[in-house]
Structures are given as C-alpha cells and as structure tokens.
C-alpha positions as CSV (number, residue, x, y, z in Angstrom):
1,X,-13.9,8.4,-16.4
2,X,-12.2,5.5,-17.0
3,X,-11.1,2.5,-14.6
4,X,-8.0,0.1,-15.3
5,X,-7.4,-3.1,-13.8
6,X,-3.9,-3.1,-12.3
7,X,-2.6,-7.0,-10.8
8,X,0.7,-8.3,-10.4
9,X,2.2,-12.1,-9.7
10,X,4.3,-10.3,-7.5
11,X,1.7,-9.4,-5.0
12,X,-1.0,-12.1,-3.3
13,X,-4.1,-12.4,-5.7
14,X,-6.8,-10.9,-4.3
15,X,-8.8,-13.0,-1.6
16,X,-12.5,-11.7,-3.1
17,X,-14.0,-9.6,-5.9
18,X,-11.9,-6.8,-5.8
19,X,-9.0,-5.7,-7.7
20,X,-5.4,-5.5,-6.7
21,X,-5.7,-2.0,-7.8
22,X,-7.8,0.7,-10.4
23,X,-6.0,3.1,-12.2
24,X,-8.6,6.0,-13.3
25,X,-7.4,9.5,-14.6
26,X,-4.0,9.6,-13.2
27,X,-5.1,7.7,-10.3
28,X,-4.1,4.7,-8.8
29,X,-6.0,2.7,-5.8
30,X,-4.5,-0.1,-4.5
31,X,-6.3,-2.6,-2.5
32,X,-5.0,-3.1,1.4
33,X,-2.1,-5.8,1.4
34,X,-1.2,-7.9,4.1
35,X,1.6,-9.4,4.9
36,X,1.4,-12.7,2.6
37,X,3.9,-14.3,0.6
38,X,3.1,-14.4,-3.1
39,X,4.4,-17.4,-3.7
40,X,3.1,-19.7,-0.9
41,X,0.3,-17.5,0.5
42,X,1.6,-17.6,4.1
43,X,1.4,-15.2,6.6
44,X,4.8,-13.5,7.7
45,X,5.8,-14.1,11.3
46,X,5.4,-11.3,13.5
47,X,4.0,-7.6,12.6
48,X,7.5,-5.8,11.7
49,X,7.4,-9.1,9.3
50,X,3.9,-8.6,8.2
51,X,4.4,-4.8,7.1
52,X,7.9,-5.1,5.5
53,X,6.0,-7.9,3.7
54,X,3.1,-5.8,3.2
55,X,4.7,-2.6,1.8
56,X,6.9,-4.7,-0.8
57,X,3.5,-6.6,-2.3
58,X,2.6,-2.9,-1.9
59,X,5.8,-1.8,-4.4
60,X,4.8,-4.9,-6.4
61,X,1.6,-3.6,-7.0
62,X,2.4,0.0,-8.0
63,X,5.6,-1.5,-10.2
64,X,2.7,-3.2,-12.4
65,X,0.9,0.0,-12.8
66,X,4.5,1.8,-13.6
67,X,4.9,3.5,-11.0
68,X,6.9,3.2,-7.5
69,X,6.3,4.3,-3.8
70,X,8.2,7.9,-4.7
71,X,4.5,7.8,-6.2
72,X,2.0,7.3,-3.3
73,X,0.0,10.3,-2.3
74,X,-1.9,9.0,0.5
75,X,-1.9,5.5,2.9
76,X,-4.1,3.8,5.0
77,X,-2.2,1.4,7.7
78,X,-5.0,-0.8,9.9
79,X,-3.4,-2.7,12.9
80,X,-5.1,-5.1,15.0
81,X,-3.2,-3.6,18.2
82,X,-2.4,0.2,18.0
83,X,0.3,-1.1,20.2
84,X,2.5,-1.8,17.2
85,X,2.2,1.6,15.6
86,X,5.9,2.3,16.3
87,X,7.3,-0.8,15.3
88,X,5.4,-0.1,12.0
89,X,6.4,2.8,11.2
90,X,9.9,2.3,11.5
91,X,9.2,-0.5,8.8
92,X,7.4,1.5,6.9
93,X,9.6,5.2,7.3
94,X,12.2,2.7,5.1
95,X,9.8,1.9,2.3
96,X,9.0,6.1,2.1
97,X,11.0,8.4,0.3
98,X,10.3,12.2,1.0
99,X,8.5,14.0,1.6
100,X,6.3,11.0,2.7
101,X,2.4,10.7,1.8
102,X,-0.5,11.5,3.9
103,X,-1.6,9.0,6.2
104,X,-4.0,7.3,8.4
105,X,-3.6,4.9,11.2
106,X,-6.6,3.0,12.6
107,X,-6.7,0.5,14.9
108,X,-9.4,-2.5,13.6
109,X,-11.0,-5.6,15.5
110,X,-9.4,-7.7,13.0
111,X,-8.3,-8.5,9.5
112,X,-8.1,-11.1,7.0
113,X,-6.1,-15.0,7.3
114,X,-5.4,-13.4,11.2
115,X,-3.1,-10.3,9.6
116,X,-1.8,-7.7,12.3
117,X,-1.5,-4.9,9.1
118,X,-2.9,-4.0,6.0
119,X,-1.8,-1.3,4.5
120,X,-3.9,0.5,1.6
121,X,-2.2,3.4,-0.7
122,X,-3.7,6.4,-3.5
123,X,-0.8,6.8,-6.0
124,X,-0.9,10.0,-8.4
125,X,0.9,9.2,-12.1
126,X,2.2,11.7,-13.2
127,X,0.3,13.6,-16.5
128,X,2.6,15.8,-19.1
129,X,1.7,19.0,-18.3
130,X,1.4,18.4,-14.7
131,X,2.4,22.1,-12.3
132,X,4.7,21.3,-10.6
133,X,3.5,21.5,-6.4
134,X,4.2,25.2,-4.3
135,X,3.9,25.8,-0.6
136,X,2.4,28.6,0.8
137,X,4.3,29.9,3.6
C-alpha cells in the first residue's frame, strides 16, 4: 500500500495533523471541508453559503489530486441542524454530476470555527484496465 499526500492553496489548510487528503491505490480520501474561504480563512455566511463553499474547496481538493467531482464515489455531509438537509442538498445536487455518489447525512453537536457543514468525499482514479461498471437488473 502506498499513501500520497494530496493539498491544494485552493482549499483551507488543514486546522490539525491531518491531511487535506491521501491518495492510496486508486483511492482518494479527502478530509471534511467547511465552508472557509482559502484566502481569508472566514466562515461563509449562512449554511447554503457554507456548503457551496464547502463543495468548491471540496473540487479544489480533488483538482490537486487530478481528478474532479465526476470522480467522487462516496460523501459524508455533517450538519449541525438536520433542519438544513434540503437547503443542502439543493447546493450540493449542483456540484454532482450523475449518477451521484453514495451518501451519508448525519446530524452532529457541532463542528469546527462554528461551521453548520462539512462535507467529507472517497474519490476512485481511474486505473488503465479498469471494467467498466454493469447493473444487475
């Protein structure tokens, strides 16, 4: 196995020891981002805001690992107040192309510099060789 850094200027450094993301064996893990500026570090205003925000750092992130959100297997989205699950996904149903990934939902108690999202994503890159997906009916 073997385990590849992956950071970006156009996302928000990362707040701890962690990585932006790993890339191992056609893999790629990227950390939760909230809704941050990468320039100034501030928090967008308001949680449609926070996960457009969010999701682009998101794109920024994946982009420096050379791949895009067409990419993304699997997300994570945690909100402070389950409340705002349908404002979010209609922010983040723009940022997916389809079919979209797999995804979780889960409502937290809070999250980092007073977020309202963070959303985490597993991206596959794609290996030569690669069969191509089927559905069983």
């Amino acid at each position: 196995m073997t385990r590849q850094a992956i950071s970006t200027i156009g996302a928000p450094a990362a707040i701890g020891p962690y990585s932006q993301a790993i890339g191992s064996d056609g893999l790629v893990f990227c950390s939760g981002q909230l809704g941050l500026d990468p320039t100034t570090g501030e928090l967008a205003d308001g949680v449609e805001a926070q996960a457009g925000r969010a999701l682009r750092n998101l794109e920024a992130v994946l982009d420096a690992a050379g791949l895009t959100m067409a990419d993304v297997v699997k997300t994570t989205i945690f909100l402070v107040d389950i409340a705002d699950f349908g404002a979010v996904n209609a922010v983040y149903a723009r940022h997916m192309s389809d079919p979209p990934p797999a995804r979780s939902t889960v409502a937290v108690a809070a999250l980092p510099k007073g977020a309202r999202v963070e959303i985490e994503a597993i991206a596959h890159r794609s290996i030569p060789g690669d069969a191509p997906s089927r559905t069983r009916n």
